[in-house]
N, C-alpha and C positions, 0 to 999 in steps of 0.2 A: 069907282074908278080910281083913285087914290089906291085902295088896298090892291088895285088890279098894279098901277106903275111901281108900290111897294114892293110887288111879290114880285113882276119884272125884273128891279132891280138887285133883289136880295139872289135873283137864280143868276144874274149878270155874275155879281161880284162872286159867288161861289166858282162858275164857268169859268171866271178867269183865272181864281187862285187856284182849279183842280188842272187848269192848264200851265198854270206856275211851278204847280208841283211835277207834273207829269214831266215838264223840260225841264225842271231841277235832276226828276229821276233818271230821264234820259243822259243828264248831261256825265251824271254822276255814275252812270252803266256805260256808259263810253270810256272814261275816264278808267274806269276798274277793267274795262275790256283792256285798253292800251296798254295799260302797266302790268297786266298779266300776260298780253301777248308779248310786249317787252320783256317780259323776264324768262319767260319760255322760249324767244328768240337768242336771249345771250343764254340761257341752260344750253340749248343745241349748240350755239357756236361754241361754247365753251368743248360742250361733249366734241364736236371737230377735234377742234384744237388739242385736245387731251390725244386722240385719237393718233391727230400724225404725231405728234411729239412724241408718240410714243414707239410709232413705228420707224420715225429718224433716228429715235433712240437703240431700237432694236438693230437698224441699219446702221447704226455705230459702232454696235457691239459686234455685230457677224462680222463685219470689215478690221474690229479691234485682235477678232480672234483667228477667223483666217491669215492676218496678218504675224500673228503668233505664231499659229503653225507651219507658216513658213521657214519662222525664223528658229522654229525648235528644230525642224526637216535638213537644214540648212546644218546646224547645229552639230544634227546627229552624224549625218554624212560625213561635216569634217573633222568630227572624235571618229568617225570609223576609217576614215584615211588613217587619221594619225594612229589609231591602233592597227591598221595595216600594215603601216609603214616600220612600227616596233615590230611589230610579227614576223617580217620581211630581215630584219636588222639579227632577232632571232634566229632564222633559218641558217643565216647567214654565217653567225657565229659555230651556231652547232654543225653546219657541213665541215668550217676550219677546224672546229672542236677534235674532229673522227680523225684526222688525216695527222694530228699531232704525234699519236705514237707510233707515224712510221716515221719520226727522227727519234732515234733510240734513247739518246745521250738526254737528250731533253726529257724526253718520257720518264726515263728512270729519272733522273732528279726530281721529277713531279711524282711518281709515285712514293719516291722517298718521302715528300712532305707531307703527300697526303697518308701515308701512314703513321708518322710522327703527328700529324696532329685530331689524327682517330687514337692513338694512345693517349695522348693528352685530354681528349673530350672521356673518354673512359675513366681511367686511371685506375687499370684492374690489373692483378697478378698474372694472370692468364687469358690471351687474348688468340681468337682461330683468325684467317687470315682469307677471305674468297677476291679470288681474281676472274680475271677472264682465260680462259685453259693456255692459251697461246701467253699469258703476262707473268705465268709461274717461276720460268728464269731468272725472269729480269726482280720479279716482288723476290724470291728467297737472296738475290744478289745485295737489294737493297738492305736486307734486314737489321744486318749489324750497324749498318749506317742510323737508319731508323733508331734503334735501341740507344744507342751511343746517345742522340739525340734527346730523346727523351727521359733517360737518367739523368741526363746535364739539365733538363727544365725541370724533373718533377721530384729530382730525388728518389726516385722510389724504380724497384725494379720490373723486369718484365720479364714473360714467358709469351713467345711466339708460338704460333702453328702455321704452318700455308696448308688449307683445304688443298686436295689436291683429288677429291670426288666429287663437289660438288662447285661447280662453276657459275659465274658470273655469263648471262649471254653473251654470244659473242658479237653480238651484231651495236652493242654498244660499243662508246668511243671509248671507254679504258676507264683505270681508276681500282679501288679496290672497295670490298664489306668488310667492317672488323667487327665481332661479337664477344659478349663473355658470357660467364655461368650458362650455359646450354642455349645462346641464343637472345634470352631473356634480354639483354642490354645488347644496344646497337648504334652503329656509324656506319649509315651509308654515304660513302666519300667517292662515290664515282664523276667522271669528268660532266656527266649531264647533270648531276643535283650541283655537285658547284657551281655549275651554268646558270643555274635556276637562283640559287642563293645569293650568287652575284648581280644576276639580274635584278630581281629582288629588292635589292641592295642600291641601285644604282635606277631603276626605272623613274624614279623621280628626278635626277639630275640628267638625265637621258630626255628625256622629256625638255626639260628646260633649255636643254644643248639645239636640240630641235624643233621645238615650234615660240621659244624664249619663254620668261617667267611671267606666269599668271596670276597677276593681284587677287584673283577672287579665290585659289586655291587656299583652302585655311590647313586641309590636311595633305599627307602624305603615303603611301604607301611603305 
């Protein structure tokens, strides 16, 4: 009887401490359950969070760059007024340009110069002379003038020719071609290329007169 409440007691105490252990292991598998479902809780929330942060940030960008292209569009449009409006100022010049050599007096003095300073850009012994067929009078009237001119600048002399086969179109506003040695060297000096070279010349103070000066401009034309 004794060995019978020994052996009772020894399966007691074992019953209890395999039930000590079993809720230590429970407690301990709870405990690892939690803090792995806690961290797999904040891994997904974080994955959210990454997610719109990312996509706010996308919706940042699209809004940073539509917003851009507005203001390139905008940009463009009014460089292309303002190149319209030279273009315009262009036209404008060159219609007065044409109508100049129906005042004679002025014409000839302008072809005087511009022949005197095609001598001057050459500075050759023998120089051919093309006009517009209709400006032949008036170029061979100028010529002594011209000459006179240019010996007083350059010292040195000259031989003239006036083309008087092959012409300058007529449907330009006037002006003259001076060539030497068969062609080879040339001054085209008509009233459209001065237009052009004064233009040229002058587009960037044109510009300023007209839409005022641009700090951010580093160059020039």
């Amino acid at each position: 009887k004794q060995w019978y409440q020994r052996r009772v007691a020894i399966t007691a105490g074992i019953d209890h401490e395999a039930e000590e252990k079993e809720t230590e292991i429970l407690a301990k598998a709870d405990e690892e359950f939690n803090i792995e479902k806690g961290r797999l809780v904040e891994q997904e929330k974080q994955k959210i969070r990454a997610f719109y942060e990312k996509k706010e940030k996308n919706a940042e960008l699209q809004k940073k760059i539509q917003l851009s292209n507005q203001q390139n569009q905008a940009r463009l449009k009014l460089l292309k007024q303002r190149e319209d409006h030279l273009d315009n100022v262009m036209v404008e010049a060159t219609n007065k340009l044409r109508v100049i050599s129906n005042d004679t007096a002025k014409y000839e003095m302008m072809l005087q110069g511009l022949i005197t300073q095609g001598l001057c850009q050459l500075l050759e012994p023998k120089v051919l002379i093309k006009c517009r067929q209709n400006d032949i009078k008036l170029v061979n009237k100028v010529l002594a003038k011209s000459k006179e001119q240019y010996v007083a600048l350059s010292k040195l002399d000259v031989e003239m020719k006036v083309d008087d086969r092959d012409f300058l179109p007529q449907d330009i506003a006037g002006g003259v071609e001076l060539s030497s040695r068969q062609g080879k060297l040339k001054v085209v000096n008509t009233l459209e290329v001065r237009l052009e070279q004064i233009v040229n010349q002058k587009v960037p103070e044109v510009r300023s007169k007209l839409y005022g000066h641009n700090p951010n401009r580093r160059f020039f034309d």
